[in-house]
Structure formats: structure tokens, C-alpha cells
Backbone as XML, in Angstrom:
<?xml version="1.0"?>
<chain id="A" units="angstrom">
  <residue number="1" name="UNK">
    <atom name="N" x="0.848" y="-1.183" z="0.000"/>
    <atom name="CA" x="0.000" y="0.000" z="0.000"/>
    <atom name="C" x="0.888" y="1.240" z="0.000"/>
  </residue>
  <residue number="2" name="UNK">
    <atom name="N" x="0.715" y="2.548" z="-0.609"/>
    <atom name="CA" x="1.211" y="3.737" z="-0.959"/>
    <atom name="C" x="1.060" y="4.162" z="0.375"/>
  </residue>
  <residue number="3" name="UNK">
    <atom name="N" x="2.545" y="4.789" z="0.999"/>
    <atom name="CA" x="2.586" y="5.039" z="2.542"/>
    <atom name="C" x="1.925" y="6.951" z="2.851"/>
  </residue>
  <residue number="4" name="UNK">
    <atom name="N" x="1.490" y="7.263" z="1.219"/>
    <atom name="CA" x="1.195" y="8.446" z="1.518"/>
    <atom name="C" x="-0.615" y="7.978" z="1.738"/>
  </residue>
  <residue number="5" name="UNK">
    <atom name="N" x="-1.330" y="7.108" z="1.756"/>
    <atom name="CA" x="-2.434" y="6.932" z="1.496"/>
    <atom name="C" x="-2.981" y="6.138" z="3.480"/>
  </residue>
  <residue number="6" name="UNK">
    <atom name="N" x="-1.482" y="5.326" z="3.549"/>
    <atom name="CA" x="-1.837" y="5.097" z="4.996"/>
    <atom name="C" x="-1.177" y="6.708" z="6.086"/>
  </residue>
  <residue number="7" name="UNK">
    <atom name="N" x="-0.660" y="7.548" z="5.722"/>
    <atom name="CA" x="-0.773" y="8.491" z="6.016"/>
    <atom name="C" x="-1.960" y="9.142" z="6.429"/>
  </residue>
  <residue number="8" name="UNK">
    <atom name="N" x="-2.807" y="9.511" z="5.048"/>
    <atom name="CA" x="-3.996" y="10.049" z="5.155"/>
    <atom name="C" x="-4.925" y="9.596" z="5.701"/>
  </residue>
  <residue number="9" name="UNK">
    <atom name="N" x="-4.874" y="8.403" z="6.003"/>
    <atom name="CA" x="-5.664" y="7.413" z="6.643"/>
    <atom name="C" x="-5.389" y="7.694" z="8.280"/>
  </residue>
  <residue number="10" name="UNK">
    <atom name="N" x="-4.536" y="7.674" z="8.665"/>
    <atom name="CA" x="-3.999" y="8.074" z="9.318"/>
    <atom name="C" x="-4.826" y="9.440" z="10.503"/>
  </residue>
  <residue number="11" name="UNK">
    <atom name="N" x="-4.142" y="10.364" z="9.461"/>
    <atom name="CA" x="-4.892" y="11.787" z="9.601"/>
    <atom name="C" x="-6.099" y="11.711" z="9.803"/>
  </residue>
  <residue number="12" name="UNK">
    <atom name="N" x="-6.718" y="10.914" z="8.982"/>
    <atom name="CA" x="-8.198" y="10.930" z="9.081"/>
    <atom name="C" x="-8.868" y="10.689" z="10.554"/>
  </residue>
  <residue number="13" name="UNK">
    <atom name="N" x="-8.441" y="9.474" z="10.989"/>
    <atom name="CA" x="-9.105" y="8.875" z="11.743"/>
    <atom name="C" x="-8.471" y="9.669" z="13.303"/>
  </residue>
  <residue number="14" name="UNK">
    <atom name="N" x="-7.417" y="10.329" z="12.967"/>
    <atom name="CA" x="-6.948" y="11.268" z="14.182"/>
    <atom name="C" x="-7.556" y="12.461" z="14.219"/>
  </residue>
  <residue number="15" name="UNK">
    <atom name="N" x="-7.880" y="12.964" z="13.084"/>
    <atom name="CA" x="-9.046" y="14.207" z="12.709"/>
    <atom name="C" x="-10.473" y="13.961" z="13.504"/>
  </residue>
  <residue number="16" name="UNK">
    <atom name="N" x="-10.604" y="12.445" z="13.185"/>
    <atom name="CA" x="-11.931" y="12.144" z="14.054"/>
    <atom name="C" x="-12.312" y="12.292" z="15.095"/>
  </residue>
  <residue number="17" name="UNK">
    <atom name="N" x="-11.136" y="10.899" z="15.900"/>
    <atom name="CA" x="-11.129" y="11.257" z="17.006"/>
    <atom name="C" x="-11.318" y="12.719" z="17.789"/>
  </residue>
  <residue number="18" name="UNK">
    <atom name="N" x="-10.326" y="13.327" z="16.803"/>
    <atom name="CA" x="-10.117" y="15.038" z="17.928"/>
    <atom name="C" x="-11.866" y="15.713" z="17.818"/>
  </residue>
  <residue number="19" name="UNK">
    <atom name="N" x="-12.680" y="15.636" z="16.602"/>
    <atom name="CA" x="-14.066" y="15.885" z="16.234"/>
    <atom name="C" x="-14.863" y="14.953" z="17.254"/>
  </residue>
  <residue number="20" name="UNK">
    <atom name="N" x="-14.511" y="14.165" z="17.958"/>
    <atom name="CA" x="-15.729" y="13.364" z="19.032"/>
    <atom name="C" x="-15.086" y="13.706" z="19.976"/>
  </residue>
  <residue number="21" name="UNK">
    <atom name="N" x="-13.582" y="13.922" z="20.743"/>
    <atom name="CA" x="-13.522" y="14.588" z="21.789"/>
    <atom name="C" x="-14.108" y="16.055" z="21.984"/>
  </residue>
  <residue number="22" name="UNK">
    <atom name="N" x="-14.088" y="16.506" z="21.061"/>
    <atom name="CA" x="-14.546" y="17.995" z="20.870"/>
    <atom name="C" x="-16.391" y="17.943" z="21.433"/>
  </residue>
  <residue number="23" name="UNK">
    <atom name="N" x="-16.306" y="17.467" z="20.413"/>
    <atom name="CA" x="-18.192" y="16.839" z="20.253"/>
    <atom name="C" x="-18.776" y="16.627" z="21.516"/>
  </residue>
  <residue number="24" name="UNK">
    <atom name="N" x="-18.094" y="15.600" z="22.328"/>
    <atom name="CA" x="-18.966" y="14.818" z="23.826"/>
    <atom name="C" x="-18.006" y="14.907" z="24.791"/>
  </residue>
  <residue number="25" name="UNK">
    <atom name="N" x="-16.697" y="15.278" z="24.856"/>
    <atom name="CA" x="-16.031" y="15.412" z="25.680"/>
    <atom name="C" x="-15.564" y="16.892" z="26.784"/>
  </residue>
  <residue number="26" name="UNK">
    <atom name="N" x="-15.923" y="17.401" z="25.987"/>
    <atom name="CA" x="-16.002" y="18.694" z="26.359"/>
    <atom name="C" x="-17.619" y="19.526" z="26.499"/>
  </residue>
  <residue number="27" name="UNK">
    <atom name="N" x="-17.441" y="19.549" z="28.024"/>
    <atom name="CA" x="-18.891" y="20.406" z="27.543"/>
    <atom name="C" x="-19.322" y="21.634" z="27.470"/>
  </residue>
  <residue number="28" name="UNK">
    <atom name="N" x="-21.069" y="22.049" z="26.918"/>
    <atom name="CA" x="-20.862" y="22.958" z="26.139"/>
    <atom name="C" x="-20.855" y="24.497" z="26.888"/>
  </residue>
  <residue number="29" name="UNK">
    <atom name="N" x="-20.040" y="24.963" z="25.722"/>
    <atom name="CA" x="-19.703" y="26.481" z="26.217"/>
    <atom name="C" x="-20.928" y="27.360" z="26.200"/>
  </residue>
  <residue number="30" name="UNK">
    <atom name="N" x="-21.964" y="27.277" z="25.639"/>
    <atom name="CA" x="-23.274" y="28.216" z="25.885"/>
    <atom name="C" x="-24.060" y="27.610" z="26.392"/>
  </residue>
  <residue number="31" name="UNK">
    <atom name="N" x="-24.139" y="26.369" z="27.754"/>
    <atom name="CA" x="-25.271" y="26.462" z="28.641"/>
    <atom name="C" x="-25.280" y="27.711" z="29.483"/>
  </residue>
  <residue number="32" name="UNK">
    <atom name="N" x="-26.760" y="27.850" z="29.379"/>
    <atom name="CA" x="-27.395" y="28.658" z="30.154"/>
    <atom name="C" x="-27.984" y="28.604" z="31.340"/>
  </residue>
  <residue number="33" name="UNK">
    <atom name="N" x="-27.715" y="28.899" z="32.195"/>
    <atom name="CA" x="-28.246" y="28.718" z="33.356"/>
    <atom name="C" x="-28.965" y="29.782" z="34.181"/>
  </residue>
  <residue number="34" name="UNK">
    <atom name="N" x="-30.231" y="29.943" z="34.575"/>
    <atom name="CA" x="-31.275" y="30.889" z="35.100"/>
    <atom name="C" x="-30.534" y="31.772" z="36.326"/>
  </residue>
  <residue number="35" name="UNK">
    <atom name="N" x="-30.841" y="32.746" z="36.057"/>
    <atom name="CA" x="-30.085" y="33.533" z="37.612"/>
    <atom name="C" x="-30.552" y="33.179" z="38.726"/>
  </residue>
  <residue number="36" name="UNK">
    <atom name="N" x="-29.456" y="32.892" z="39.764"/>
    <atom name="CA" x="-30.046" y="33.143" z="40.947"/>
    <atom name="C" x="-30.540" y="34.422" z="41.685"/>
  </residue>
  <residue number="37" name="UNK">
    <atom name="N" x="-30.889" y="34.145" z="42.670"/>
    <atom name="CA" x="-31.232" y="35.206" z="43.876"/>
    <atom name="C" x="-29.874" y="36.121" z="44.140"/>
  </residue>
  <residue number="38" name="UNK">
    <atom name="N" x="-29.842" y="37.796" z="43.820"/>
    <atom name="CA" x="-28.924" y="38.546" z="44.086"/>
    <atom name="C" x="-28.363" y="38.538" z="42.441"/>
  </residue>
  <residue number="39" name="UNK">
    <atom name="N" x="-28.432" y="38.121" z="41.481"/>
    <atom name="CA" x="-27.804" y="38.526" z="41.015"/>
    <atom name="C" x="-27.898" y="39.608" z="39.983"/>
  </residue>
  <residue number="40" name="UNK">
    <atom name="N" x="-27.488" y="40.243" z="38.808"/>
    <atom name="CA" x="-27.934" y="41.172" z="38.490"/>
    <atom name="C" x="-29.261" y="41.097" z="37.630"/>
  </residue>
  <residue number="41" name="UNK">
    <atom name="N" x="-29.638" y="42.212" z="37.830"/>
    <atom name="CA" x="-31.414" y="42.067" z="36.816"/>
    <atom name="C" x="-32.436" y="41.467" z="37.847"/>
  </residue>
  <residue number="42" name="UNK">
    <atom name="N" x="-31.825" y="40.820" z="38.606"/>
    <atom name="CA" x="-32.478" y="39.725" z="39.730"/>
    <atom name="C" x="-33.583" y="40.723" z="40.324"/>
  </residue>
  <residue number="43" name="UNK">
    <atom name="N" x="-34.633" y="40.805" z="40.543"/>
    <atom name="CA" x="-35.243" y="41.641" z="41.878"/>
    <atom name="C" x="-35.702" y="40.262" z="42.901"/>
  </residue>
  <residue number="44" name="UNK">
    <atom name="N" x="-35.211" y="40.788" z="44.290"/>
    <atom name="CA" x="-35.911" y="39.954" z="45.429"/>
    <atom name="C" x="-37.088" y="40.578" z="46.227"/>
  </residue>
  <residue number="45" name="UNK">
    <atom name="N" x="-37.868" y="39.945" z="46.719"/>
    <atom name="CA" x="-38.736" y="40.442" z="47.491"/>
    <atom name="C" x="-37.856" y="41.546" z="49.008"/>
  </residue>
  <residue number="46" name="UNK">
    <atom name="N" x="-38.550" y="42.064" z="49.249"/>
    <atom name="CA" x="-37.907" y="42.914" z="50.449"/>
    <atom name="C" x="-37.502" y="41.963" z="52.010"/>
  </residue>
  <residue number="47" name="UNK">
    <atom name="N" x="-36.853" y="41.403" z="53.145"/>
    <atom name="CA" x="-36.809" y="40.731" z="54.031"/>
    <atom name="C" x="-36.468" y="39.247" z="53.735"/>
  </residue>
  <residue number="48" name="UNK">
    <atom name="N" x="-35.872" y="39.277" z="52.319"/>
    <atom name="CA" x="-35.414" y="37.972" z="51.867"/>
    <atom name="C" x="-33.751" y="37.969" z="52.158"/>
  </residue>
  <residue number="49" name="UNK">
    <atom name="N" x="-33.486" y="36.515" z="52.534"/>
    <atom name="CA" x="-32.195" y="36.452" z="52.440"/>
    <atom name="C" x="-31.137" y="35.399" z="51.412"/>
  </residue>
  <residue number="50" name="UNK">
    <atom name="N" x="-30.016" y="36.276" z="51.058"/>
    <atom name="CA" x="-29.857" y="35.513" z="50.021"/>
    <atom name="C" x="-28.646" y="34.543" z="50.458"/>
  </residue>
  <residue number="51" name="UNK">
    <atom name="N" x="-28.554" y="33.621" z="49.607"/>
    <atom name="CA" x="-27.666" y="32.858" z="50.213"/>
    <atom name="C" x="-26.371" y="33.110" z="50.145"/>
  </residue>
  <residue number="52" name="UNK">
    <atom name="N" x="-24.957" y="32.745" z="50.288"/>
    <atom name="CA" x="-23.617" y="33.212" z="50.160"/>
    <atom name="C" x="-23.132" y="32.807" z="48.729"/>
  </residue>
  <residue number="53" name="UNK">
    <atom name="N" x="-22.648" y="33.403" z="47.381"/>
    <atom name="CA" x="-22.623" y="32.777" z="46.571"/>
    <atom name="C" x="-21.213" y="31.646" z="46.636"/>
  </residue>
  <residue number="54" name="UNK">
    <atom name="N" x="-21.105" y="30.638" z="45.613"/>
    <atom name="CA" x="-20.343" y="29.926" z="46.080"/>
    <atom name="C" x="-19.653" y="29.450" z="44.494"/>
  </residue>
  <residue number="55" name="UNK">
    <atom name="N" x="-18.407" y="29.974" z="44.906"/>
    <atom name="CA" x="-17.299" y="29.780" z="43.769"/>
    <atom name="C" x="-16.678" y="28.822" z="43.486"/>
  </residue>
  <residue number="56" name="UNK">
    <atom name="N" x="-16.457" y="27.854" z="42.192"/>
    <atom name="CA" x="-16.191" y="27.067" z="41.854"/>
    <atom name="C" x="-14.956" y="26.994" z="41.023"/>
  </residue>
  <residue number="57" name="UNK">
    <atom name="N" x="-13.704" y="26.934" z="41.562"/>
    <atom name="CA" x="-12.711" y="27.032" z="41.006"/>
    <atom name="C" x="-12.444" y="25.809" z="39.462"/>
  </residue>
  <residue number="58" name="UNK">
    <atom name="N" x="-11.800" y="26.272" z="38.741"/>
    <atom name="CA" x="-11.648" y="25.721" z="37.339"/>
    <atom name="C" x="-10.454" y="24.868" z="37.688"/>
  </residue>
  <residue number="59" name="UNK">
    <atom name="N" x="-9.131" y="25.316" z="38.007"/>
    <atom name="CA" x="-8.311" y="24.653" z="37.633"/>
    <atom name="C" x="-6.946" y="24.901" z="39.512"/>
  </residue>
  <residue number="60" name="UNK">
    <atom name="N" x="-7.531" y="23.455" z="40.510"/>
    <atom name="CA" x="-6.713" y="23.621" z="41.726"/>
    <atom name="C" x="-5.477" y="24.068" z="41.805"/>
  </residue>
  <residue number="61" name="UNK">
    <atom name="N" x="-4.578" y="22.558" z="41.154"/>
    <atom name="CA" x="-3.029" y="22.630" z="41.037"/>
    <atom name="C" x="-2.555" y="22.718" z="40.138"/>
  </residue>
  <residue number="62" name="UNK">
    <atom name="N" x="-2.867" y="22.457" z="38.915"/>
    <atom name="CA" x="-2.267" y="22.295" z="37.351"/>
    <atom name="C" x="-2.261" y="21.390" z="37.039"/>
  </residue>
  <residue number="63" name="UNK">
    <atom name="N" x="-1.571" y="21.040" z="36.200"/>
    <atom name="CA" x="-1.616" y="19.438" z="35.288"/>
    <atom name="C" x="-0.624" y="18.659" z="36.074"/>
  </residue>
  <residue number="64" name="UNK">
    <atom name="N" x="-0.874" y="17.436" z="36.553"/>
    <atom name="CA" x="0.359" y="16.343" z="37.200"/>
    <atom name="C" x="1.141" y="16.272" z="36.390"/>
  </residue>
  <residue number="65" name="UNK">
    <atom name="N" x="2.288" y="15.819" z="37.177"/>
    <atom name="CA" x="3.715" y="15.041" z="36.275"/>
    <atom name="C" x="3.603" y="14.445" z="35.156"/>
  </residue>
  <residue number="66" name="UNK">
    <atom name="N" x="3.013" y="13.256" z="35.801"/>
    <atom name="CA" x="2.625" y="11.928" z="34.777"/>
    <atom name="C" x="1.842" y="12.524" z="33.623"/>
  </residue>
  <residue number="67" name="UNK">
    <atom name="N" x="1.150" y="13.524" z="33.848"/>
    <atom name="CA" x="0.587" y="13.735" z="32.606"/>
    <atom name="C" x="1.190" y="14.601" z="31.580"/>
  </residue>
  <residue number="68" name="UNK">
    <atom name="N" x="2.089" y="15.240" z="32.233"/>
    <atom name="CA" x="3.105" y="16.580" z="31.454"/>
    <atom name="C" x="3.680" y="15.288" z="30.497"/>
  </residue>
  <residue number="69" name="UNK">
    <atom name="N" x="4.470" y="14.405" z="31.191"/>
    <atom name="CA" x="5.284" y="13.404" z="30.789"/>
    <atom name="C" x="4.855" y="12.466" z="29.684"/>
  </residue>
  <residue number="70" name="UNK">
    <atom name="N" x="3.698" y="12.103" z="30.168"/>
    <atom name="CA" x="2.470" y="11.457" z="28.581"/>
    <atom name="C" x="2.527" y="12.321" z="27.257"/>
  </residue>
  <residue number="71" name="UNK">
    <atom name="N" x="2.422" y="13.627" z="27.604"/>
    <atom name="CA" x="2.098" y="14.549" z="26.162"/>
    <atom name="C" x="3.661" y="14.232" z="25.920"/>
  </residue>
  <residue number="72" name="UNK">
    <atom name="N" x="4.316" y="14.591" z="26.771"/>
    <atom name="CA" x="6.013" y="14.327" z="26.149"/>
    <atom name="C" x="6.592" y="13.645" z="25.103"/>
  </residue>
  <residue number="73" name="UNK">
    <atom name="N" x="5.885" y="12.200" z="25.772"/>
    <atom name="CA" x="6.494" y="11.123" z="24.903"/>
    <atom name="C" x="5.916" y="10.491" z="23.877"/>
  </residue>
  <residue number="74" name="UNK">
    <atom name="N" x="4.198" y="11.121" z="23.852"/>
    <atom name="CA" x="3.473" y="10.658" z="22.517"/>
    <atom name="C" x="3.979" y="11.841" z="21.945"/>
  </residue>
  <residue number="75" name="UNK">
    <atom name="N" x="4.174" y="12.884" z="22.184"/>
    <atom name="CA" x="5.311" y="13.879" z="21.014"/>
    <atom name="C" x="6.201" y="13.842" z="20.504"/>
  </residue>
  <residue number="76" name="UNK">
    <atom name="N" x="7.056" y="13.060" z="21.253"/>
    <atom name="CA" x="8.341" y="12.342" z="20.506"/>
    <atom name="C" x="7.980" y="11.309" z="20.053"/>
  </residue>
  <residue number="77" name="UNK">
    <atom name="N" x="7.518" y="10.495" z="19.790"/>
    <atom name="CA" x="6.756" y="8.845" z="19.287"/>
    <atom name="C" x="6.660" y="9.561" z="18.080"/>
  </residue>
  <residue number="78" name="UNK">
    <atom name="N" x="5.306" y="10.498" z="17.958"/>
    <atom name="CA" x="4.698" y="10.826" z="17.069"/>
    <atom name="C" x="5.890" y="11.862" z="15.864"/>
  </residue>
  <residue number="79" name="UNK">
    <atom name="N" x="6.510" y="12.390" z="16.588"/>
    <atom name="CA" x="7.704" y="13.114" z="15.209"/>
    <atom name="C" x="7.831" y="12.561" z="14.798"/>
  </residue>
  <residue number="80" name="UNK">
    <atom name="N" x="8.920" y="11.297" z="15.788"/>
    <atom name="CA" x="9.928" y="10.403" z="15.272"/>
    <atom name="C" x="9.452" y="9.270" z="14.214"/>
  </residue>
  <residue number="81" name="UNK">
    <atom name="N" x="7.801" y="8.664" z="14.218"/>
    <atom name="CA" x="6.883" y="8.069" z="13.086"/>
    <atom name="C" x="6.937" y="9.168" z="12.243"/>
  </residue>
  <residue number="82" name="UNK">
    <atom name="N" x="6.544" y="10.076" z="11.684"/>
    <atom name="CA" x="6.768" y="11.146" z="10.826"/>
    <atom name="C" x="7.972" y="11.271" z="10.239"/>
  </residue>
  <residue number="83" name="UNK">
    <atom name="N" x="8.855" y="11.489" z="11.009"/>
    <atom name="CA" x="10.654" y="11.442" z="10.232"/>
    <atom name="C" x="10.431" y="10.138" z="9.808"/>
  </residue>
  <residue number="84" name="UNK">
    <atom name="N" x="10.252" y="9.079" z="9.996"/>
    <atom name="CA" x="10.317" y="7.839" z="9.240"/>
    <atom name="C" x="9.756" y="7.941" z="8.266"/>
  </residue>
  <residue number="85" name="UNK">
    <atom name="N" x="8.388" y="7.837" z="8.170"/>
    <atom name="CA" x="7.720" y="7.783" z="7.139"/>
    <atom name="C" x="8.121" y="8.991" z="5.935"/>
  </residue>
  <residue number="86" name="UNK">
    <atom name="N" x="8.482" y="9.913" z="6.424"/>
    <atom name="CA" x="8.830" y="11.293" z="5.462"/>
    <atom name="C" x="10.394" y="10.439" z="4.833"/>
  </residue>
  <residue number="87" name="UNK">
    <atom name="N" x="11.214" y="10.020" z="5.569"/>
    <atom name="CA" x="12.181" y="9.421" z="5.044"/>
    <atom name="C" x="12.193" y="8.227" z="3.862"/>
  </residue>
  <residue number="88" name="UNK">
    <atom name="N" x="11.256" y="7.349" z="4.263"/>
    <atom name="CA" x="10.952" y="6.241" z="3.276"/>
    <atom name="C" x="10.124" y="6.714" z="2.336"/>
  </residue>
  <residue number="89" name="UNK">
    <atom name="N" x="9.628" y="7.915" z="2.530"/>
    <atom name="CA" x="8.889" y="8.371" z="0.991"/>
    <atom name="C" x="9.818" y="8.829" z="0.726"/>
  </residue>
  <residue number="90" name="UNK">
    <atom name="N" x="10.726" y="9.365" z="0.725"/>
    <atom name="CA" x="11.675" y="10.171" z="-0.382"/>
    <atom name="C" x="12.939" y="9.173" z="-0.791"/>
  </residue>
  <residue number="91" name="UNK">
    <atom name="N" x="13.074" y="8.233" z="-0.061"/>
    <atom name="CA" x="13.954" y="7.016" z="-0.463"/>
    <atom name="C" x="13.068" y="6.371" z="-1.609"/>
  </residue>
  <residue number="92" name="UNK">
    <atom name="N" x="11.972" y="6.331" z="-1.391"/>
    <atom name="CA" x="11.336" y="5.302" z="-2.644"/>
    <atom name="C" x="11.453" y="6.112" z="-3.960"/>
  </residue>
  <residue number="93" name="UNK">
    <atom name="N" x="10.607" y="7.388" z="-3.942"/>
    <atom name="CA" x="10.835" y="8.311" z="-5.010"/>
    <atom name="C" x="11.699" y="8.255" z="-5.297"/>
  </residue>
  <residue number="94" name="UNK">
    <atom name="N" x="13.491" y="8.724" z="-4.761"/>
    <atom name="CA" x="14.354" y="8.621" z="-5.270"/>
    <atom name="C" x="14.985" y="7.120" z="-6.197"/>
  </residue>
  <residue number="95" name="UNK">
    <atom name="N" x="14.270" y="5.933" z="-5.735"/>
    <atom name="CA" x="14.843" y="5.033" z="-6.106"/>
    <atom name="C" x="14.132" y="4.790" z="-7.493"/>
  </residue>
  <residue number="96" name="UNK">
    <atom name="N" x="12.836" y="4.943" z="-7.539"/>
    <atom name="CA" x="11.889" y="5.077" z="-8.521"/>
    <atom name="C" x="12.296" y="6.153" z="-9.849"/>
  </residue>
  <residue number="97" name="UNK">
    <atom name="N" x="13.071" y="7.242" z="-9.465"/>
    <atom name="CA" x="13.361" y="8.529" z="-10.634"/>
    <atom name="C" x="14.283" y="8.185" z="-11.132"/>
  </residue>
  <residue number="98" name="UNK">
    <atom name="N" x="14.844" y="7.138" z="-10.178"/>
    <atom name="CA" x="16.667" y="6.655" z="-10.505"/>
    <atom name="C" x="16.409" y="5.257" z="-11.640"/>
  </residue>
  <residue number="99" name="UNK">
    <atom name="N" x="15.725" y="4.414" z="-11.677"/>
    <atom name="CA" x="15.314" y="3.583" z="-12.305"/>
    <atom name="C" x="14.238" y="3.666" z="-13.345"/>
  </residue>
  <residue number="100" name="UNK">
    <atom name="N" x="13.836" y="5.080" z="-13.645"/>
    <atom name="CA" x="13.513" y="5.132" z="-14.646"/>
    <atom name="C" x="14.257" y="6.547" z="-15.671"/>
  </residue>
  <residue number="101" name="UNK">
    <atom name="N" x="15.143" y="6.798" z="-15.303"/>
    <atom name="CA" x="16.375" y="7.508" z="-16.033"/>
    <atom name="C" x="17.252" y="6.952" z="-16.570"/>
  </residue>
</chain>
């Protein structure tokens, strides 16, 4: 099989994937959610009390080790398949231009 075709193949199905993490993995950025009590636009009745609002931090400590270290090494995996494959396509071409000259 033509290694530029399992390439694209390749791409493809990594294109996908990233389109269904996107899709269901992440959720969505325009839910809406009804105001509470106090907040702006809000009117309360007079002798009401409101509750304390309560903040929900996004992000505690940062990303762990182990996980810094994961992106690391599927980054190097993933070049270093690329330099290969970029290499054996231009070895074949070359051997191919050479044998028919």
C-alpha cells in the first residue's frame, strides 16, 4: 500500500477522534443557566435572604507530572513516526526517478 495513502488514513481517523472529543467530551460552552437570587437584573422580594454565593474554582493545582510526561512522549513517538515515514517516501521516489532515467 502507498505510505502516503496510509498516512492520510492516518490523519483521518486522528481528525476524528479530535471531532468526538470535541463533540462529547467537552462540555458545552453556551449552557445557560437561570439567575439566581442577588444577582444582576435579579429583583428579590424585600426581608429575603440571600444565600452566600459559592465559587467554583476551574483549575486547583495544574496538570500532574505523569501527565506533562504522557504529552512528552506521545510527542516524541509521534515526530519520530513522521521522520520515518517522510524518510521512506523520499527514499522510494528517489529510487523510482533513478530507475527510470
Amino acid at each position: 500500500m502507498n505510505p502516503i495513502r496510509r498516512i492520510r488514513r492516518f490523519a483521518t481517523v486522528l481528525a476524528g477522534l479530535a471531532a468526538a472529543l470535541a463533540a462529547f467530551g467537552v462540555p458545552p460552552a453556551l449552557a445557560v443557566r437561570p439567575p439566581g437570587p442577588g444577582a444582576p437584573g435579579v429583583t428579590t422580594p424585600p426581608g429575603t435572604i440571600t444565600p452566600p454565593v459559592e465559587v467554583h474554582t476551574v483549575v486547583v493545582g495544574g496538570m500532574p507530572g505523569w501527565q506533562i510526561a504522557l504529552i512528552a512522549i506521545v510527542a516524541a513517538l509521534l515526530a519520530a513516526t513522521l521522520a520515518v515515514l517522510v524518510d521512506r517516501a523520499r527514499t522510494t521516489r528517489r529510487k523510482a526517478i533513478a530507475a527510470s532515467a
